[in-house]
N, CA, C and O atoms as a GROMACS GRO file, in nm:
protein
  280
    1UNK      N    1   1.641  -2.353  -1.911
    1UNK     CA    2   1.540  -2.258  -1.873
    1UNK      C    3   1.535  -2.249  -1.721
    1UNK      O    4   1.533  -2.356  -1.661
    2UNK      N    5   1.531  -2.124  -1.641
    2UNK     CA    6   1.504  -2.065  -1.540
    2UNK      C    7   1.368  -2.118  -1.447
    2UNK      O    8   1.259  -2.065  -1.465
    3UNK      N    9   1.384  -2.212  -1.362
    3UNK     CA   10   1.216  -2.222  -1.298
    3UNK      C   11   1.255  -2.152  -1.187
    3UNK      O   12   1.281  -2.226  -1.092
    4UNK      N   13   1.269  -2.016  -1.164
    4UNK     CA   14   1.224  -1.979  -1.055
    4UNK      C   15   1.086  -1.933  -0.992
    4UNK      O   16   1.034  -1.872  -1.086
    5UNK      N   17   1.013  -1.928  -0.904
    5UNK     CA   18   0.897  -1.909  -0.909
    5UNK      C   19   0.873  -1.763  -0.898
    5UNK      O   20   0.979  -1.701  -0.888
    6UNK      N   21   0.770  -1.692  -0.896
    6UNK     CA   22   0.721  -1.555  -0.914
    6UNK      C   23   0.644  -1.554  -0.807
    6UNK      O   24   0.564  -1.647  -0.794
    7UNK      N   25   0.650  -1.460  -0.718
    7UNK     CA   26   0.579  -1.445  -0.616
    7UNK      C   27   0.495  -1.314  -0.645
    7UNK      O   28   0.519  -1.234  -0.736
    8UNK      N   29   0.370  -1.305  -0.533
    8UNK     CA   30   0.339  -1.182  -0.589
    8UNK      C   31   0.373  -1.084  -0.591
    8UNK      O   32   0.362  -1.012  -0.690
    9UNK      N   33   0.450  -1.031  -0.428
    9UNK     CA   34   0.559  -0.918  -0.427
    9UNK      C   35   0.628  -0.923  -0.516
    9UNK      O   36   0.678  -0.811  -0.500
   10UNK      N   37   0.692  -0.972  -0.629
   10UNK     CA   38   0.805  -0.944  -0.737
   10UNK      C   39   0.691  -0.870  -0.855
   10UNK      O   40   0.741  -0.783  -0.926
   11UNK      N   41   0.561  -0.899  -0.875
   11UNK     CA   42   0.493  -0.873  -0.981
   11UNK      C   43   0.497  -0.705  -0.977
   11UNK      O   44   0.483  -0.652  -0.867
   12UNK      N   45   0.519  -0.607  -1.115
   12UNK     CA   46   0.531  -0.504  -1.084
   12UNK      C   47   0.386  -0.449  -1.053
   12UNK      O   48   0.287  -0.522  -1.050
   13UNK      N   49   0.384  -0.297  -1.027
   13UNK     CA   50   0.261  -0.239  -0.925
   13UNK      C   51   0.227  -0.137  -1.078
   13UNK      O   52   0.316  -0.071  -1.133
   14UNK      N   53   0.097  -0.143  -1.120
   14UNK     CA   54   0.030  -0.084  -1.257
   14UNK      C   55  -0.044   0.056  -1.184
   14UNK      O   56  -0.076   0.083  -1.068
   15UNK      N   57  -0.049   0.106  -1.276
   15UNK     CA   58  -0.140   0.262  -1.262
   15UNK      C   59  -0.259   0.215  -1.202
   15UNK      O   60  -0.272   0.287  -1.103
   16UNK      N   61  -0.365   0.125  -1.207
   16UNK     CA   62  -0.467   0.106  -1.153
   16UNK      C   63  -0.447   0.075  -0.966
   16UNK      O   64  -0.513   0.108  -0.868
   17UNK      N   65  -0.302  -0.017  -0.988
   17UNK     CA   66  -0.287  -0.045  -0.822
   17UNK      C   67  -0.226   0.072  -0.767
   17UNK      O   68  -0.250   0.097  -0.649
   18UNK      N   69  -0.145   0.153  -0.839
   18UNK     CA   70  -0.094   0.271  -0.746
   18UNK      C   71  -0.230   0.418  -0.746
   18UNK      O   72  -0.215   0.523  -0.685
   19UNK      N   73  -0.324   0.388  -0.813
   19UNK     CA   74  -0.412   0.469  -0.784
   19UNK      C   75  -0.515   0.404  -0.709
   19UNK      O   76  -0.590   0.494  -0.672
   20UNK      N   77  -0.561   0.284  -0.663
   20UNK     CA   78  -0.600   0.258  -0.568
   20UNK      C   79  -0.516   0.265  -0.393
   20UNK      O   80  -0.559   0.309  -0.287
   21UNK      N   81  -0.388   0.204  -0.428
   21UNK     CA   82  -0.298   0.260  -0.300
   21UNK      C   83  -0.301   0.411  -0.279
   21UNK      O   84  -0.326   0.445  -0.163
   22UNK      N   85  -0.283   0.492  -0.353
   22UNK     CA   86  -0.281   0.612  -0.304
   22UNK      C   87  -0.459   0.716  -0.245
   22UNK      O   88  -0.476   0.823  -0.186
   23UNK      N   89  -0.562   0.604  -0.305
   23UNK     CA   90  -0.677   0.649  -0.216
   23UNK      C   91  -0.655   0.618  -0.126
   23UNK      O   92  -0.687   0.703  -0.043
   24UNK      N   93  -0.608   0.526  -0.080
   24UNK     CA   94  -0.617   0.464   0.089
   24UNK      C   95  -0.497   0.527   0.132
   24UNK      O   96  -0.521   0.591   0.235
   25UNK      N   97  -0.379   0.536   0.096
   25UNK     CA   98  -0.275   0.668   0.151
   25UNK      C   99  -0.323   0.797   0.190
   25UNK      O  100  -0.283   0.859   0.288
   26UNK      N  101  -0.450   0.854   0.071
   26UNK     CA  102  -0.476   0.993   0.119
   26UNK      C  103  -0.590   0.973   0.214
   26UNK      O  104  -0.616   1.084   0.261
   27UNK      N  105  -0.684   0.868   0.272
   27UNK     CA  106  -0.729   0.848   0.353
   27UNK      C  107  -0.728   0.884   0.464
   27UNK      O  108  -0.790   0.981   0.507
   28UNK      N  109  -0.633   0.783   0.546
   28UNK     CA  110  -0.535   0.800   0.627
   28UNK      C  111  -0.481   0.896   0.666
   28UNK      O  112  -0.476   0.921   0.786
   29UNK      N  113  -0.413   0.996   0.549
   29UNK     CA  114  -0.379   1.137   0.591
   29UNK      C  115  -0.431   1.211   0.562
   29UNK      O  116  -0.373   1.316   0.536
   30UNK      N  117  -0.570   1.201   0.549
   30UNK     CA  118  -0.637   1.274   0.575
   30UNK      C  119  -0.670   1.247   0.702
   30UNK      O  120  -0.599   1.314   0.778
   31UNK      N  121  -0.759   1.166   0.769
   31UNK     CA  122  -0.806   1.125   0.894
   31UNK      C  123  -0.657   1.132   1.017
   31UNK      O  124  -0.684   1.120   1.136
   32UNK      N  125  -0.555   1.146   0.988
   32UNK     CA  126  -0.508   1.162   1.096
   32UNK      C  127  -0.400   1.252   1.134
   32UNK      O  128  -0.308   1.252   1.216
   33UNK      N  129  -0.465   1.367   1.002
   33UNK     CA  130  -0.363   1.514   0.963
   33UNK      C  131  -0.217   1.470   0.965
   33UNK      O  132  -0.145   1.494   1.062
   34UNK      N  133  -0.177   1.405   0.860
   34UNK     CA  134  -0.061   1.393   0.811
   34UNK      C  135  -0.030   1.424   0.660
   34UNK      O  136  -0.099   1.409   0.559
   35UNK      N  137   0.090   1.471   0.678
   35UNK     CA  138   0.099   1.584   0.554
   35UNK      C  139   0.161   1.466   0.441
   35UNK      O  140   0.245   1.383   0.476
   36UNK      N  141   0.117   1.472   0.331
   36UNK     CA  142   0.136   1.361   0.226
   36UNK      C  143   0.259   1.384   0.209
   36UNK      O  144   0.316   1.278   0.236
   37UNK      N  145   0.326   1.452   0.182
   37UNK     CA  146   0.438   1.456   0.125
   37UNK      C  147   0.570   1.455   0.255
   37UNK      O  148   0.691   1.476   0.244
   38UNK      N  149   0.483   1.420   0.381
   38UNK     CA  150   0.649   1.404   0.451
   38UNK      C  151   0.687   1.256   0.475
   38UNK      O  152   0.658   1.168   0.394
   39UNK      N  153   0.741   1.235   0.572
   39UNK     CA  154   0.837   1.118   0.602
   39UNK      C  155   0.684   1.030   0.661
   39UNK      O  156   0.649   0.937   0.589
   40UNK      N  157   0.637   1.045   0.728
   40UNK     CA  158   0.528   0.955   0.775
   40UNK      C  159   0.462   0.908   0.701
   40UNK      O  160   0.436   0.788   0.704
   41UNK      N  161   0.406   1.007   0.594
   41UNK     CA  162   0.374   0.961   0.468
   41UNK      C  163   0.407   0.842   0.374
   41UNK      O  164   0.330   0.751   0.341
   42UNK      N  165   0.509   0.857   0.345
   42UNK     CA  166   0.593   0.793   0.298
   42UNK      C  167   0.629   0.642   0.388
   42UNK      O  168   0.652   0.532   0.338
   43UNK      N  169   0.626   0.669   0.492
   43UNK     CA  170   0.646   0.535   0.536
   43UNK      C  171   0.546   0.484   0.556
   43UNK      O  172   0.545   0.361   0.561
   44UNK      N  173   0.409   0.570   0.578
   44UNK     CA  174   0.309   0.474   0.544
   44UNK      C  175   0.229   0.384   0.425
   44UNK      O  176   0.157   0.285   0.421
   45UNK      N  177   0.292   0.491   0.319
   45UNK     CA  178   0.271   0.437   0.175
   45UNK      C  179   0.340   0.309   0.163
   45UNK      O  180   0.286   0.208   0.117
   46UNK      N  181   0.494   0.317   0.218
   46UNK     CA  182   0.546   0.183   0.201
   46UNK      C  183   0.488   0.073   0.270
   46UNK      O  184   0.518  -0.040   0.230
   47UNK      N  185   0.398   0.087   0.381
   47UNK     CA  186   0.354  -0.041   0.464
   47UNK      C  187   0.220  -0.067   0.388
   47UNK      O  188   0.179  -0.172   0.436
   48UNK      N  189   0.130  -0.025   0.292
   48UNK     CA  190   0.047  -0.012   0.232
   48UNK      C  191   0.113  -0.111   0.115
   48UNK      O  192   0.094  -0.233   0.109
   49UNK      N  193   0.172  -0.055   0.048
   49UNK     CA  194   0.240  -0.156  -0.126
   49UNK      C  195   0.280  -0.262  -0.015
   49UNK      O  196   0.205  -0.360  -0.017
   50UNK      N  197   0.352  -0.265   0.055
   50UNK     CA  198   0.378  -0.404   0.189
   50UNK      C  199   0.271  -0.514   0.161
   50UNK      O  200   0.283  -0.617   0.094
   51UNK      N  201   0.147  -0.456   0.240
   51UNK     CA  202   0.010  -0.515   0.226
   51UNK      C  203  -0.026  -0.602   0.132
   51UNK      O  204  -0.060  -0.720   0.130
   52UNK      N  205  -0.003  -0.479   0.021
   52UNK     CA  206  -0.069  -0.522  -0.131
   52UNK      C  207  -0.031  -0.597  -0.173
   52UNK      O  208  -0.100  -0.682  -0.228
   53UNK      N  209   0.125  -0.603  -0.166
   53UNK     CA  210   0.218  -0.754  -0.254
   53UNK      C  211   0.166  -0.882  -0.149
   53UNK      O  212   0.169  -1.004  -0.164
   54UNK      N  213   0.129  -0.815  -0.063
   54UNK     CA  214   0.145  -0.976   0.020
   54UNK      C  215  -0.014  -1.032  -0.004
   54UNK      O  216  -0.049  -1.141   0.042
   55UNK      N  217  -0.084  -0.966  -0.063
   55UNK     CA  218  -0.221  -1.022  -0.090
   55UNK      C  219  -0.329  -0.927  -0.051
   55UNK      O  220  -0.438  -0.926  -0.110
   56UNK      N  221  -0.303  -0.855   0.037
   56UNK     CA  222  -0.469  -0.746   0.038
   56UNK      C  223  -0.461  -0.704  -0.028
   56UNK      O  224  -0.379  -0.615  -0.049
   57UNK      N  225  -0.568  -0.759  -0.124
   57UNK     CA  226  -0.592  -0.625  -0.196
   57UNK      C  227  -0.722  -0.577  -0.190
   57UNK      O  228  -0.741  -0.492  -0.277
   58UNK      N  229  -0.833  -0.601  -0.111
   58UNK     CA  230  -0.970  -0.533  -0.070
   58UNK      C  231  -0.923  -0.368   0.015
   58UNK      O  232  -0.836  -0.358   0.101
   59UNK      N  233  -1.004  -0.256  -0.038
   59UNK     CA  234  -0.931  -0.127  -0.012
   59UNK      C  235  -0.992  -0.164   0.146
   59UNK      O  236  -0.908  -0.182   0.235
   60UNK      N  237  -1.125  -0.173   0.176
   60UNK     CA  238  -1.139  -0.165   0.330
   60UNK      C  239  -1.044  -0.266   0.438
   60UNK      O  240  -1.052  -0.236   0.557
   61UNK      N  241  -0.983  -0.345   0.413
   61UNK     CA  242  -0.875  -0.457   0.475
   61UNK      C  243  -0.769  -0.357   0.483
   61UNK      O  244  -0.721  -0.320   0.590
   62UNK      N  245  -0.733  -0.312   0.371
   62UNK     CA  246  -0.607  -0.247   0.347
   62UNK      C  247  -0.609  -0.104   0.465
   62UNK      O  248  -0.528  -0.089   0.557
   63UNK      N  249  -0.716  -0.017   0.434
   63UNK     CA  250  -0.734   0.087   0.522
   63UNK      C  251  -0.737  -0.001   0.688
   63UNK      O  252  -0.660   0.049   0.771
   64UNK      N  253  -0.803  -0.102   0.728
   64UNK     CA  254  -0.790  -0.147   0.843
   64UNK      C  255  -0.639  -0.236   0.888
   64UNK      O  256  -0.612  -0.266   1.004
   65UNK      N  257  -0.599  -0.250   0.832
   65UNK     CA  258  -0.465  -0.278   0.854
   65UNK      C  259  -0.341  -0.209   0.882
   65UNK      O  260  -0.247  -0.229   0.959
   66UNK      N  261  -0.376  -0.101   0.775
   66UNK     CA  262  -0.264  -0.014   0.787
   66UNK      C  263  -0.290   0.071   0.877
   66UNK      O  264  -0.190   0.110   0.936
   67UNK      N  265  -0.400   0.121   0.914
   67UNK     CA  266  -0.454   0.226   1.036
   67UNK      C  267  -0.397   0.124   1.171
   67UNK      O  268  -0.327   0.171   1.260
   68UNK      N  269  -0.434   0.003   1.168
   68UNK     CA  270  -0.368  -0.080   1.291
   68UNK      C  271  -0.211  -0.071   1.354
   68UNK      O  272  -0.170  -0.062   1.469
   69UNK      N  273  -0.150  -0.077   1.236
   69UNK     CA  274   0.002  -0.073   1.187
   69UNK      C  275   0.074   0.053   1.238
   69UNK      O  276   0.176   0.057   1.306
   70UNK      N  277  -0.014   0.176   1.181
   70UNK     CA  278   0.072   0.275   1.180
   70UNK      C  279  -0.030   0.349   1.276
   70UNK      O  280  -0.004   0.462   1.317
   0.00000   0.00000   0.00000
């Protein structure tokens, strides 16, 4: 048998966490007129799931972090 350990970044991301990530995505672009669907977007979504695997998961941390970030 396999003991590798499971971290939380490997755990997959459920409809409840990608609809909480994407309030705090449309946040953001909203507040700083960025168009959801382009490249900024998108790379900010990725520094957001970033966040999340690594343990924030409180939405106001998350919005203050990633507004820091990006």
């Amino acid at each position: 048998m396999l003991e590798t350990p499971i971290h939380p970044r490997d755990l997959p991301l459920f409809s409840d966490d990608l609809d909480r990530l994407e309030k705090v995505l449309d946040t953001i672009c909203r507040d700083r007129g960025i168009d959801t669907r382009g490249l900024q977007a998108e790379r900010l979504g990725a520094l957001i799931i970033q966040l999340y695997r690594q343990g924030v998961k409180d939405d106001a941390k998350l919005l203050a972090l990633a507004r820091a970030y990006f």
